[in-house]
C-alpha positions as CSV (number, residue, x, y, z in Angstrom):
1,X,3.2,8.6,-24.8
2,X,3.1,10.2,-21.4
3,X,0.0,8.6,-20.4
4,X,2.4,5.4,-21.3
5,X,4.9,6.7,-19.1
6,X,2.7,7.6,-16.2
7,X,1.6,3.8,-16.3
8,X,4.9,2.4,-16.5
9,X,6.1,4.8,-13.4
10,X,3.3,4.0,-11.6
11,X,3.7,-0.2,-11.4
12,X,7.2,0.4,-11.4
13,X,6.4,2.3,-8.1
14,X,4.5,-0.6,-6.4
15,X,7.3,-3.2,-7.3
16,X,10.6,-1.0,-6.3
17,X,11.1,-2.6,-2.6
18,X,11.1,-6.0,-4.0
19,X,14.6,-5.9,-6.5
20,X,16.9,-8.6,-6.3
21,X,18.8,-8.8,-2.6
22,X,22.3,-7.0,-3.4
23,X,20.9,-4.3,-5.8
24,X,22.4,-1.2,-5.3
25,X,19.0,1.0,-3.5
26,X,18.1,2.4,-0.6
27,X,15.5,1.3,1.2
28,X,13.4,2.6,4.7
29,X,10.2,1.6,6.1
30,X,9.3,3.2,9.5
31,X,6.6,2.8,11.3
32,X,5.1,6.2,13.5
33,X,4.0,4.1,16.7
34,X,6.3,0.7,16.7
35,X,4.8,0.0,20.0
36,X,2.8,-3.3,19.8
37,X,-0.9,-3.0,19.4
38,X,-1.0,0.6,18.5
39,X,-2.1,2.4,15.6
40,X,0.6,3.4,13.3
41,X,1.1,5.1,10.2
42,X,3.6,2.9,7.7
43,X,6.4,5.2,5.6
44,X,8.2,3.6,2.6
45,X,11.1,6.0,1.3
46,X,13.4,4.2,-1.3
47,X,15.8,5.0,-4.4
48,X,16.2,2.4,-6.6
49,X,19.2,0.8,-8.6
50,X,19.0,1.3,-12.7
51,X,18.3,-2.6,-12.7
52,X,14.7,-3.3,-12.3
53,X,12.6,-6.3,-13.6
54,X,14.1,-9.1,-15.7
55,X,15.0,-8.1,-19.1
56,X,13.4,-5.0,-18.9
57,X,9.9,-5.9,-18.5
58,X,7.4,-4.5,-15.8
59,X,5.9,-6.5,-13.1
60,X,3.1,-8.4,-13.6
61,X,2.1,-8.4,-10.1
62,X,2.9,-7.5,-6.7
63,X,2.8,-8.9,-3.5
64,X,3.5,-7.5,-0.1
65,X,3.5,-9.3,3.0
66,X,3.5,-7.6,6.2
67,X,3.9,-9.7,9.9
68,X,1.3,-12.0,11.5
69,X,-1.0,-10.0,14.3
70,X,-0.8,-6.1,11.9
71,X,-4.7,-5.5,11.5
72,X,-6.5,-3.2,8.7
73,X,-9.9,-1.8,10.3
74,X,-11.8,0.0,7.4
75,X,-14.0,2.2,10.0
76,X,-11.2,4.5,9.9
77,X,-12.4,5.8,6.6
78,X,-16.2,7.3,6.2
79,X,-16.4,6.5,2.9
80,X,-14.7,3.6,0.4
81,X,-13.8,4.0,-2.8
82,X,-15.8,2.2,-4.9
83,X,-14.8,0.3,-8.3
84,X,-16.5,2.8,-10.7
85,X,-14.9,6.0,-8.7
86,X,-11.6,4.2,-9.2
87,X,-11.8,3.9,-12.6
88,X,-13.2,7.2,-13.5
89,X,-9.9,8.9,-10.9
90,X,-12.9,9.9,-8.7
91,X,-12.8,8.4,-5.5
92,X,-13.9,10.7,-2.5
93,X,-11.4,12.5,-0.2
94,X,-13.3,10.9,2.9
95,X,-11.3,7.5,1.7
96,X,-8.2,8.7,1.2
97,X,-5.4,6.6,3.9
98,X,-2.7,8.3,2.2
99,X,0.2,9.6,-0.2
100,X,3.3,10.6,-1.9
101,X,5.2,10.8,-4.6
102,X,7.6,9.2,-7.1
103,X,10.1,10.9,-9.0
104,X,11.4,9.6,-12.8
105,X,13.3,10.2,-15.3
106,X,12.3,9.1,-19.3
107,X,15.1,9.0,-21.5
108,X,15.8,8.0,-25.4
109,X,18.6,7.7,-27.9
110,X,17.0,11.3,-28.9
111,X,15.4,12.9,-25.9
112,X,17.4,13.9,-23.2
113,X,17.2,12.5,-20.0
114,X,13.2,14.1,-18.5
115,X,12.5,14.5,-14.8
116,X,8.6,14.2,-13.8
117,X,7.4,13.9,-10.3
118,X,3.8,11.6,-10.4
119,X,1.9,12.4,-7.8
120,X,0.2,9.6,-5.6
121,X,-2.6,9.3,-3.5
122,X,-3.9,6.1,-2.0
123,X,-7.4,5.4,-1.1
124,X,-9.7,2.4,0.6
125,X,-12.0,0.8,-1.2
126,X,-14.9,-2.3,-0.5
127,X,-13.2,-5.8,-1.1
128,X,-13.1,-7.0,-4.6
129,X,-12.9,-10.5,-3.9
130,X,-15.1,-13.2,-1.3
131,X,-12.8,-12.7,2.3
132,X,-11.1,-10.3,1.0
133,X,-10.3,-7.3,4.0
134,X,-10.3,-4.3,1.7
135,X,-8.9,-2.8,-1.4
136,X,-6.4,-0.1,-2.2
137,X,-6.8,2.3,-5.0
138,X,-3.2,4.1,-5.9
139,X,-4.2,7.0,-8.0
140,X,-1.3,8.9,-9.8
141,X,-0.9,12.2,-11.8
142,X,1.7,14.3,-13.1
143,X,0.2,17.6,-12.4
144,X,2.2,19.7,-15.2
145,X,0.1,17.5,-17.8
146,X,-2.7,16.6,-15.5
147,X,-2.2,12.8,-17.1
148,X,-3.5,10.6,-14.5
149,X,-4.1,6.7,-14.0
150,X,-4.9,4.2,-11.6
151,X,-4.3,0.5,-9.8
152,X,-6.3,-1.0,-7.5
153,X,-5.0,-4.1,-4.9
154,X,-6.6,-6.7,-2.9
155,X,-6.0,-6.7,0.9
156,X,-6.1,-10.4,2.2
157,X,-5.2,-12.6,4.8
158,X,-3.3,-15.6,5.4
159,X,-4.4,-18.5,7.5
160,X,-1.0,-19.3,8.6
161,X,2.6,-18.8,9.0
162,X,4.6,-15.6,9.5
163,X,3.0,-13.3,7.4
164,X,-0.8,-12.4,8.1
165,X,-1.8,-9.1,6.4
166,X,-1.3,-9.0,2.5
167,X,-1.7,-6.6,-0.6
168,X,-1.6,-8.2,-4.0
169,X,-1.6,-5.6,-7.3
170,X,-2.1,-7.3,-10.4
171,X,-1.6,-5.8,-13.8
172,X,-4.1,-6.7,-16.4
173,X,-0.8,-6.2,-18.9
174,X,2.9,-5.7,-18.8
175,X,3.4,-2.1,-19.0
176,X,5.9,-1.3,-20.8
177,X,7.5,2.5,-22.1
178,X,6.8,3.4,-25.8
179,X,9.8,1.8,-28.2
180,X,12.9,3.4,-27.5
181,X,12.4,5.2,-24.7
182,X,13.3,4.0,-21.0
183,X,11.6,5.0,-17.2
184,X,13.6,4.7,-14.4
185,X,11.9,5.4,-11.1
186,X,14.7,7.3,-9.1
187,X,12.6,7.8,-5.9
188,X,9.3,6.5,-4.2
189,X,8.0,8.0,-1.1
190,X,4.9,7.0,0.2
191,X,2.9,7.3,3.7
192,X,-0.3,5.4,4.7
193,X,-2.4,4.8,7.8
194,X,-5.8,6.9,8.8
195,X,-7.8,6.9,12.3
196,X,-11.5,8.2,13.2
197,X,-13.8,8.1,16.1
198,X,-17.2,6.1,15.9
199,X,-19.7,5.7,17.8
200,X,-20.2,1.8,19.1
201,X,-22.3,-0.3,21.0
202,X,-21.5,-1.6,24.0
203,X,-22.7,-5.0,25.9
204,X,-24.8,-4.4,28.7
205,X,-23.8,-5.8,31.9
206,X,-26.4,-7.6,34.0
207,X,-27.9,-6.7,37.7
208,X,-27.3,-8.7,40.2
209,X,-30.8,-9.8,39.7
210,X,-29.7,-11.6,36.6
211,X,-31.6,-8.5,34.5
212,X,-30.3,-6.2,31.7
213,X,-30.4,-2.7,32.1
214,X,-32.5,-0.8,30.3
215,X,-31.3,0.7,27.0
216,X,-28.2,0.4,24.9
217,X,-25.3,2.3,25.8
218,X,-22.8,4.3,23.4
219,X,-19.2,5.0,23.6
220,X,-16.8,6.5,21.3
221,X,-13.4,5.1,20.5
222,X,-10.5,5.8,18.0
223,X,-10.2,3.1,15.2
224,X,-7.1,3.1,13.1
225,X,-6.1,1.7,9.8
226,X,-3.6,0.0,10.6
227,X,-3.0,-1.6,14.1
228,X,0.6,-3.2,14.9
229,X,0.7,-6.9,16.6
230,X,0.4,-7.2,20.6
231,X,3.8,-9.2,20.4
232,X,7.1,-7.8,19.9
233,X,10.2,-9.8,20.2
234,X,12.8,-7.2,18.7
235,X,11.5,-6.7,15.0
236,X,7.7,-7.8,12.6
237,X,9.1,-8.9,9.3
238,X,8.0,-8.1,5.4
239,X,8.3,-9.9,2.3
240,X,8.1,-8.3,-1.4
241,X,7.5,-11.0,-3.9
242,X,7.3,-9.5,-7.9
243,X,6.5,-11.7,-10.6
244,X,6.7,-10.5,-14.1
245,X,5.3,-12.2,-17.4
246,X,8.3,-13.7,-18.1
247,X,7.7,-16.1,-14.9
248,X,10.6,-14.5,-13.1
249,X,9.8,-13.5,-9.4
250,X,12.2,-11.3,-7.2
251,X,12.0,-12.2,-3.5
252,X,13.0,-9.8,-0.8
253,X,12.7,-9.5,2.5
254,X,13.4,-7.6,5.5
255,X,12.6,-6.1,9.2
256,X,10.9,-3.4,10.9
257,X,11.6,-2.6,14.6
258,X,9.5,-2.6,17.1
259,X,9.4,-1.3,21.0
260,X,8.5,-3.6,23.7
261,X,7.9,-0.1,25.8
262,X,4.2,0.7,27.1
């Protein structure tokens, strides 16, 4: 049953920015560098209403849309995550972008009302799909129990309009709590971004003899996970779609702000 739980909390965790506008939750997302073209780490803090889903169900799938120009690079992790460490709750620290946790409360006609805090811990992973950019592994646990389970996304991008950097999760089932019992997810907070330096190649200029010079030359720079847009004209928009089995899909979107300040 808690294993059930754990699920439930954890796709209920991915789908919490995206309830219907008007519900009653609190939502941030800040960015740690809003400056354009800079790497930033992305923090999502939000409490929920009591009213998820439609009738009760859990999402089928997820999609989150982020701003044309934000770019993933995945040299800023040594190692990905690869499908078989992901399923066995394995994946190496070395691709780890990030964490949190998320805080709910399981509750039946018999059982009072039971706190757990599910740990969670994101990771990269090698593209699961052709063209695909990436793919992120969130890896949860309630550590009291040690119960543990996992999701993995596709990172994608679109060819046009607004929104250029997405992350789909898809559920191979509806999730749902054991009969009689109800999870409400009463807080998510989540950080993710990761930087490294690497060694690259760089082009040889020519002499003014029209010749290369001799031998490649090296530099070091900084890669980052995620890299904001060169533009800023006030604010980068988001957009949470949900859809659940049902056909239902919850729509939201919103704004991050961003400095036009070198």
């Amino acid at each position: 049953m808690r294993r059930a739980l754990l699920c439930t909390a954890g796709v209920m965790a991915l789908s919490v920015p995206a309830a219907p506008a008007g519900a009653d939750q609190t939502l941030s997302v800040t960015l740690s560098n809003s400056r354009p073209g800079k790497g930033t780490t992305v923090t999502i803090d939000v409490s929920p209403s009591s009213d998820q889903g439609s009738g009760g169900e859990s999402p089928r799938s997820v999609l989150v849309r982020a701003a044309r120009g934000f770019m993933l690079d995945r040299r800023a992790v040594a190692k990905l995550c690869t499908p078989q460490q992901a399923q066995g709750n394995a994946c190496p620290s070395e691709s780890r972008i990030g964490g949190g946790t998320a805080d709910v409360t399981v509750s039946s006609a018999v059982v009072p009302p039971t706190h757990l805090t599910a740990q969670i811990d994101l990771y990269l992973g090698p593209p699961s799909n052709p063209g695909d950019l990436a793919a992120i592994v969130a890896h949860f646990k309630e550590p009291k129990s040690g119960t543990q389970g996992s999701s993995t996304g596709r990172v994608f991008k679109e060819s046009a309009g607004p929104f250029g950097l997405d992350t789909r999760f898809d559920t191979a089932q509806s999730f749902k709590p054991p009969q009689g019992f109800t999870v409400h997810l009463d807080r998510l907070h989540v950080s993710f971004g990761a930087h490294r330096t690497v060694r690259v190649k760089v082009k040889q200029k020519k002499t003014r003899h029209g010749k290369k010079k001799h031998g490649p030359k090296y530099k070091h720079v900084t890669v980052n996970l995620i890299t904001t847009p060169r533009t800023c004209s006030g604010s980068w928009p988001y957009e949470v779609r949900v859809g659940y089995p049902d056909g239902h899909e919850t729509v939201t979107g919103g704004s991050v702000a961003c400095s036009r300040a070198t």
